[in-house]
C-alpha positions, 0 to 999 in steps of 0.5 A, spaced: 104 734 476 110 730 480 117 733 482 121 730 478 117 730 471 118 738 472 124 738 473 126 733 468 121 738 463 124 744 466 132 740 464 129 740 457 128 746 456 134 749 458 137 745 452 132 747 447 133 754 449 141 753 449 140 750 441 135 754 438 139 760 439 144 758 436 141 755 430 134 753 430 130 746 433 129 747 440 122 744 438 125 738 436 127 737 444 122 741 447 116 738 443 117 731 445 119 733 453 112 735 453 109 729 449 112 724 454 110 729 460 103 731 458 100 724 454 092 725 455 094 733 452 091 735 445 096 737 441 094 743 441 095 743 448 102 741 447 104 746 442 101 753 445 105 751 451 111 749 448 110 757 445 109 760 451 117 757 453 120 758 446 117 765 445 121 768 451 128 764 450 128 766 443 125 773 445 132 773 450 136 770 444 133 776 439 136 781 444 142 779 446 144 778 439 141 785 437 146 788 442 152 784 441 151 783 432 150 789 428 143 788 424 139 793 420 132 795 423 128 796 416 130 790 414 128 787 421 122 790 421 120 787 414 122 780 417 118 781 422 111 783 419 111 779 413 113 772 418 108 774 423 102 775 419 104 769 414 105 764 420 097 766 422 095 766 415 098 758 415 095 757 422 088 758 419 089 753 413 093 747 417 087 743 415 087 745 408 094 741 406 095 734 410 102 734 413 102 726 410 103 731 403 108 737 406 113 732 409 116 728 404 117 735 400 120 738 406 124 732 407 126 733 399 128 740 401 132 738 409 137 734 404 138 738 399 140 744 404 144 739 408 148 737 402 148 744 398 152 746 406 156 740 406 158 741 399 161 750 399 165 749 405 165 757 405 157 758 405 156 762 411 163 763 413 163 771 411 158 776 412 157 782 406 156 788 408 151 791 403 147 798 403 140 795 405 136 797 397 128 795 396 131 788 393 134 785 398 128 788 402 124 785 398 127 778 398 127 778 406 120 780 405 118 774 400 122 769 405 119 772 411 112 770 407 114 763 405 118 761 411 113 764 416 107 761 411 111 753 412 112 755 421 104 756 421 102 750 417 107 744 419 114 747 423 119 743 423 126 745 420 123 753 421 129 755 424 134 752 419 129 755 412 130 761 415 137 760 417 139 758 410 135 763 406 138 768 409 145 766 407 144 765 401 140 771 399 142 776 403 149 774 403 149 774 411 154 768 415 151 763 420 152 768 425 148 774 422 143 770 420 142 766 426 140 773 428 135 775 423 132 768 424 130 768 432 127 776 429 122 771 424 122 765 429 119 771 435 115 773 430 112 766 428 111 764 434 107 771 437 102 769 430 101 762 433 100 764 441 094 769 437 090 762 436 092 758 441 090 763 447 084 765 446 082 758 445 085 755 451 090 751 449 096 753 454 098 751 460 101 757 464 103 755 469 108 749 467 109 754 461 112 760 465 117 755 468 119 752 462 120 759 459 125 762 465 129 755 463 128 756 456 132 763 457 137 761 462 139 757 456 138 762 449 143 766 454 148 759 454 147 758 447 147 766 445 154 766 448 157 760 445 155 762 438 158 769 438 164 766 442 165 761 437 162 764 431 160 762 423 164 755 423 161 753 430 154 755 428 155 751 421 157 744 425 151 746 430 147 747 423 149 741 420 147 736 426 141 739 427 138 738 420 141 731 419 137 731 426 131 733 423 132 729 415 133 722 420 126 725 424 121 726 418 124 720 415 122 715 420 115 718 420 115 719 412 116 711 411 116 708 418 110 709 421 
């Protein structure tokens, strides 16, 4: 592959890492990068290698908030397993569901949360310290398994989902919530390497290079969230929904 093409990749994926730290959607940057760079690459090619970058920057990101925000460990354990295992399970039936079906009602659902953020200025602003109880367990649990599910049949918006459940169910902020997603982001991510490995659809090599940028860029993006906070992480929040209505709109009803 020429220089330049690798730089510009490795370019990307700095800016994917440094947004999905912050609020999810890296995808939405790195997945196309790749695209244009790689034209005659399945796209299960496309995708295990862009899982091979994302996993490492969201492995630093998860960390680096670990150190810095104060999380619970059962409830990270639940959100971990519960993700993993329906994100592999969704893997095994992406040929059951056609993604011509998924996407409008995924569109439906980027809309409704982008408006619902919108509207309750105060949604996400402050964080409720509570005692971890077996509802709140169960409650991540069941996000973890539909949002985990979703990441393992379609993707886009993965981030987002899991960003607004956490919010609205278990009454974190953006901040916290960012935290706990990059947990089930890893996760799903691990569950889809599991497919795409032993079927040969990764290029390591040019992977690995993305993956160092990717981290040198969640170390960015982890920075700026936690410097600038739950108001900061918002307005990121809202962009990259509108991002992603506007991308699955084009491809429901123009292409």
């Amino acid at each position: 592959m020429e220089l330049d093409l690798i730089l510009s990749l490795l370019f990307f994926a700095f800016c994917a890492g440094a947004i999905d730290a912050a609020v999810g959607g890296g995808g939405l940057i790195q997945i196309p990068a790749l695209m244009g760079a790689l034209p005659h690459s399945s796209t299960a090619t496309i995708f295990g290698t862009n899982k091979v970058a994302s996993i490492c920057g969201t492995a630093s990101a998860a960390y680096s908030y670990m150190r810095q925000v104060k999380l619970q460990w059962k409830l990270l354990a639940v959100i971990a397993v519960t993700a993993c295992i329906s994100s592999f399970g969704g893997a095994a039936c992406v040929s059951m569901i056609p993604q011509n079906v998924l996407r409008p009602f995924v569109l439906f659902m980027l809309i409704v949360i982008a408006i619902y953020t919108f509207m309750k200025k105060q949604f996400g602003q402050v964080h409720f310290q509570r005692e971890l109880t077996n509802k709140m367990l169960m409650t991540a649990g069941i996000g973890g398994i539909l949002i985990g599910f979703y990441d393992g049949i379609f993707g886009p918006g993965t981030g987002s989902f899991f960003i607004f459940f956490f919010i609205r169910y278990l009454k974190v902020d953006f901040l916290h919530a960012s935290a706990l997603s990059k947990i089930g982001n890893f996760m799903t991510n691990f569950a889809a390497l599991s497919f795409f490995i032993p079927t040969g659809h990764v290029l390591f090599g040019l992977g690995l290079m993305m993956a160092v940028a990717n981290v040198m860029g969640s170390l960015v993006g982890v920075k700026m969230a936690l410097k600038y906070g739950s108001g900061f992480i918002r307005i990121l929040f809202l962009i990259l929904v509108s991002v992603l209505i506007c991308r699955l709109a084009y491809q429901t009803f123009l292409m």
